[in-house]
N, C-alpha and C positions, 0 to 999 in steps of 0.2 A: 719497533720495526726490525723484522730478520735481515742481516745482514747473509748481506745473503746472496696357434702360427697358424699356424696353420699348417695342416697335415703334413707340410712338408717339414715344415722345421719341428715336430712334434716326434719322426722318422727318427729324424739326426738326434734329440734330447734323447729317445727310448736306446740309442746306442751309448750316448755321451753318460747316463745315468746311472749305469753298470760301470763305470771308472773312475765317479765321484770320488772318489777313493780318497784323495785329495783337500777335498772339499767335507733344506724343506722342500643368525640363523636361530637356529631359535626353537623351543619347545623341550618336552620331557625329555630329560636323560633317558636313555637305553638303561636296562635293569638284565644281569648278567646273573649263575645258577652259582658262581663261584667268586662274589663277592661278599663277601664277610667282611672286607676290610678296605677302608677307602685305598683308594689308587694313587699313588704317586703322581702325576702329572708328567706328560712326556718336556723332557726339559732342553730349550734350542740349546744348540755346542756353536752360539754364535763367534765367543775366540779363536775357533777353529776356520769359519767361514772366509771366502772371498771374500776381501774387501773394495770397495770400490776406488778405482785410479783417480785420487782425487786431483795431482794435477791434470789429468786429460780430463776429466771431467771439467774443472773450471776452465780449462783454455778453450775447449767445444762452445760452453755457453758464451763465452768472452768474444767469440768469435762471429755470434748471431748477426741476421741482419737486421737493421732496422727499416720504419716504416717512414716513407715520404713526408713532408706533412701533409700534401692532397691528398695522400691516402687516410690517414690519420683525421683530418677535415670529413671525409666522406662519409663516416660513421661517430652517430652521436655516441655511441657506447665507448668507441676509443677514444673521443674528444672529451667526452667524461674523465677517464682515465687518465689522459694528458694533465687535464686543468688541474685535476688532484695527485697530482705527482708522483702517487705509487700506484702499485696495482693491487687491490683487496683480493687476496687470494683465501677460500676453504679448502682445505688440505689437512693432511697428517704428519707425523714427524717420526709417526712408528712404523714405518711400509719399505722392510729393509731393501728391498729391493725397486721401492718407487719413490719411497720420501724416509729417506732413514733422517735423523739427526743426528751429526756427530758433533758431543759434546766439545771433544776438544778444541774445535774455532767454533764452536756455536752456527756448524752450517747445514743446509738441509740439500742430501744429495740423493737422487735416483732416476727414473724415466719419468714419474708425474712431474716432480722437483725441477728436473731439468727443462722441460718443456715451460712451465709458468714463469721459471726464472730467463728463458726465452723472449719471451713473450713482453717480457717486465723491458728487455730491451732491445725487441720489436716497437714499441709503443715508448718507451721513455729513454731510449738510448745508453740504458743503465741496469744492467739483469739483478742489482741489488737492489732497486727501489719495488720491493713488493711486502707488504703487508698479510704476514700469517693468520689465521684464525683457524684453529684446529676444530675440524668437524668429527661426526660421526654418519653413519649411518640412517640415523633419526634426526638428523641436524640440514643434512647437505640441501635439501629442500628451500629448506626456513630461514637459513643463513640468506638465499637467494633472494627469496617473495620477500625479507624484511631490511632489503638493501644492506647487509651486511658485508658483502660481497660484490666483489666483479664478477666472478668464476668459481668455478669449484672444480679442483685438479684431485682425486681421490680414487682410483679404477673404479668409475661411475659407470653403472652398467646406464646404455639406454634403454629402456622401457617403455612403450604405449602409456601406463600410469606415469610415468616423472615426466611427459610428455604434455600431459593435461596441464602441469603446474609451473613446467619449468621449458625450456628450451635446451637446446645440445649442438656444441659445433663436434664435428669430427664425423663418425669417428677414429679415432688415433691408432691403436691399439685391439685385437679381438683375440678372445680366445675358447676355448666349449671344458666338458669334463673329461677329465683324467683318471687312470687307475692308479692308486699310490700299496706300494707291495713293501711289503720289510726286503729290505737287502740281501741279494743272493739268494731266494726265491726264482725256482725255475717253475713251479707249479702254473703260475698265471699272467700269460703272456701278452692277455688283451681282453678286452669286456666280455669276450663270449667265450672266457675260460670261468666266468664266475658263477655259471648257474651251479648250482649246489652250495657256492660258498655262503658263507656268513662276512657280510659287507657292510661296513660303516659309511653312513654317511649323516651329515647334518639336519636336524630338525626345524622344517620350516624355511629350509635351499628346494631349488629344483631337485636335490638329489633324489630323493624318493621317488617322485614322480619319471625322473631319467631311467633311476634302474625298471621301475615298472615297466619302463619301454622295450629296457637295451638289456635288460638283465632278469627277465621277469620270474626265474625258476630261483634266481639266489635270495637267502633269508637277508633281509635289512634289518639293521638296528641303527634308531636315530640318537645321535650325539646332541646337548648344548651348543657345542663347538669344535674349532679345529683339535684344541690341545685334547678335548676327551676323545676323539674320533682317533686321532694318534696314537694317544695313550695305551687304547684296546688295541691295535694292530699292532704296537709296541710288544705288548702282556700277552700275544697271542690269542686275544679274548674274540679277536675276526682277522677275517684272511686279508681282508682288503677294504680299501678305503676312497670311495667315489666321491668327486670334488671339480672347483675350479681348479685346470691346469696352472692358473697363474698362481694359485696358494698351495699347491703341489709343487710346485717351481720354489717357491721360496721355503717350501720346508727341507727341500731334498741342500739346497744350497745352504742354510743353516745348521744342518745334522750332518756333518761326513757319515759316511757307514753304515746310517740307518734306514734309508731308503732306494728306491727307484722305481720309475714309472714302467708299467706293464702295457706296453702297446702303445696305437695311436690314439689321440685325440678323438670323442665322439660328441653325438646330441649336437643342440642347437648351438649356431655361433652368438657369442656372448661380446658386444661392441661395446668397447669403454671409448665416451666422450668428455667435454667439457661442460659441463653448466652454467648457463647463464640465464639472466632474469628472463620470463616470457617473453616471447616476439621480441625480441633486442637486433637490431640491428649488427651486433658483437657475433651473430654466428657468422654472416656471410665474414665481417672481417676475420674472424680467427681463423676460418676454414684458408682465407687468401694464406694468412699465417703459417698454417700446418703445410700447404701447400708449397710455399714459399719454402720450406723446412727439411720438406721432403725430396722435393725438386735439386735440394743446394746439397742433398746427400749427411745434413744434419742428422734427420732422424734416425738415419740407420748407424753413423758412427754414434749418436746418442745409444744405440739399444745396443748396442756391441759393448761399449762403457758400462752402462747399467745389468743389461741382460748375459750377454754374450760370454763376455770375456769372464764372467765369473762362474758362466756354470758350461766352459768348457765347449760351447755350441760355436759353432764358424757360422753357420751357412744362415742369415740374414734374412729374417721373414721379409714377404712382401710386406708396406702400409695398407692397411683396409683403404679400401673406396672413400675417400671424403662425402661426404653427404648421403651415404647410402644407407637402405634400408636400418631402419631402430630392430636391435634383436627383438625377439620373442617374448623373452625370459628375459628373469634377474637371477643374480647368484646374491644375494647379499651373504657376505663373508667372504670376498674375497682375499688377497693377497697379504692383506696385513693383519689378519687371525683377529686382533681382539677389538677392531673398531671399523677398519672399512669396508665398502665391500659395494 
């Protein structure tokens, strides 16, 4: 057991992103006229990064409220969870910015992190009674349908398709695609600077499909992944790099120096929720939960701890709509490059 924006705020990151200063799917690799020799890999300058305040982080979660026991009574999915004393969470441990692991107390801190350890003492009085099981991408489903799990905290896109098999409270969290530009780059300022560039983006994301929309004159080359999408904006091999803002967010705060974002936010909004088993009774209660979270001004000191205060942003996204529409789209490869998403 572990012991354990929205356009507005996308404005303020496109100014904050230029002072970093201080301070970051699937398919054929892209094949380039002047590679003879493999590539380097773009390498995080994570000892450099914001870290996160880990005591205000523990004193936030310590701080949670808890649940009634009528309330708790009301929903078999919590009373599940009561009886068996923790709470079975899928999650990660590599999502530096939602569920990092720090080796040194053995703790797992971030916005996903902090919310389930929430929750762990909404329902049990105790935010260290939760049970890890590290998912991925191909997992967060299966973990669910084969009761392995209570929930799944991982920036889980909602989807029409995860909708068939799984359930979602929230959601929590939204976010669309971003431009990511090498550092002090005046050339390209916003998405409808890219027609003519050579633009990376990921193999088997919505990226292709988004620039066909929002970028339809610029050359795309699809990446593996985040670090080869990097890599080539790094090597100067493409101008720029279309993505989830939230794993544009965590590279630019990983890399001093190397990055910043080119404009606002565009495309579809991309809603991260929770998972829970089909038709579970667990959404109406967690949504009371989030609500309960958001109401008590938690979630937004939570994202000023995890998000905020590390990459230099003040001004506090709204919470998306609890229960409102499932995006569109998925991004899978979100935030934490080599498994979630």
């Amino acid at each position: 057991m572990a012991k354990s924006i929205n356009k507005k705020l996308v404005s303020v990151l496109a100014a904050a992103a230029f002072s970093l200063s201080a301070f970051t799917a699937f398919g054929s690799s892209a094949e380039t006229e002047n590679t003879t020799e493999a590539a380097a890999p773009a390498a995080d300058d994570t000892k450099n990064a914001v870290a996160i305040d880990k005591d205000a982080f523990d004193k936030l979660i310590q701080s949670g409220p808890t649940a009634s026991d009528d309330e708790i009574a009301s929903s078999e999915w919590a009373s599940a969870v009561k009886k068996n004393g923790v709470l079975r969470v899928g999650g990660t441990r590599t999502s530096f910015l939602f569920s990092q692991l720090d080796e040194t107390d053995n703790q797992v801190r971030g916005f996903d992190a902090g919310l389930y350890q929430l929750l762990a003492q909404y329902i049990l009085g105790d935010s260290s009674k939760y049970e890890l099981t590290q998912v991925d991408s191909s997992t967060r489903e299966s973990v669910l349908t084969s009761d392995q799990v209570d929930a799944v905290f991982a920036t889980y896109s909602i989807t029409p398709d995860r909708e068939k098999v799984i359930s979602f409270a929230g959601p929590y969290y939204t976010s669309q695609q971003a431009v990511l530009v090498k550092n002090g780059n005046t050339d390209i300022k916003s998405v409808e600077d890219l027609s003519g560039k050579t633009v990376a983006t990921q193999a088997g994301s919505t990226g292709p499909d988004i620039l066909a929309q929002y970028a339809p004159d610029a050359t795309v080359q699809e990446f593996e992944n985040d670090i080869e999408a990097r890599t080539a904006l790094e090597q100067g091999r493409v101008d720029a790099y279309v993505t989830d803002y939230t794993l544009i967010l965590n590279a630019i705060v990983k890399n001093p120096d190397k990055y910043q974002v080119a404009g606002d936010t565009f495309g579809p909004e991309d809603n991260y929720g929770i998972g829970l088993p089909k038709d579970s009774d667990g959404v109406q209660f967690v949504n009371t939960f989030l609500k309960t979270i958001e109401d008590d001004g938690i979630w937004s000191d939570l994202w000023k701890i995890s998000l905020g205060d590390r990459t230099g942003i003040t001004t506090v996204p709204n919470a998306p709509v609890i229960g409102g529409a499932a995006a569109e789209t998925e991004t899978d490869g979100t935030e934490a490059a080599s498994t979630e998403a």
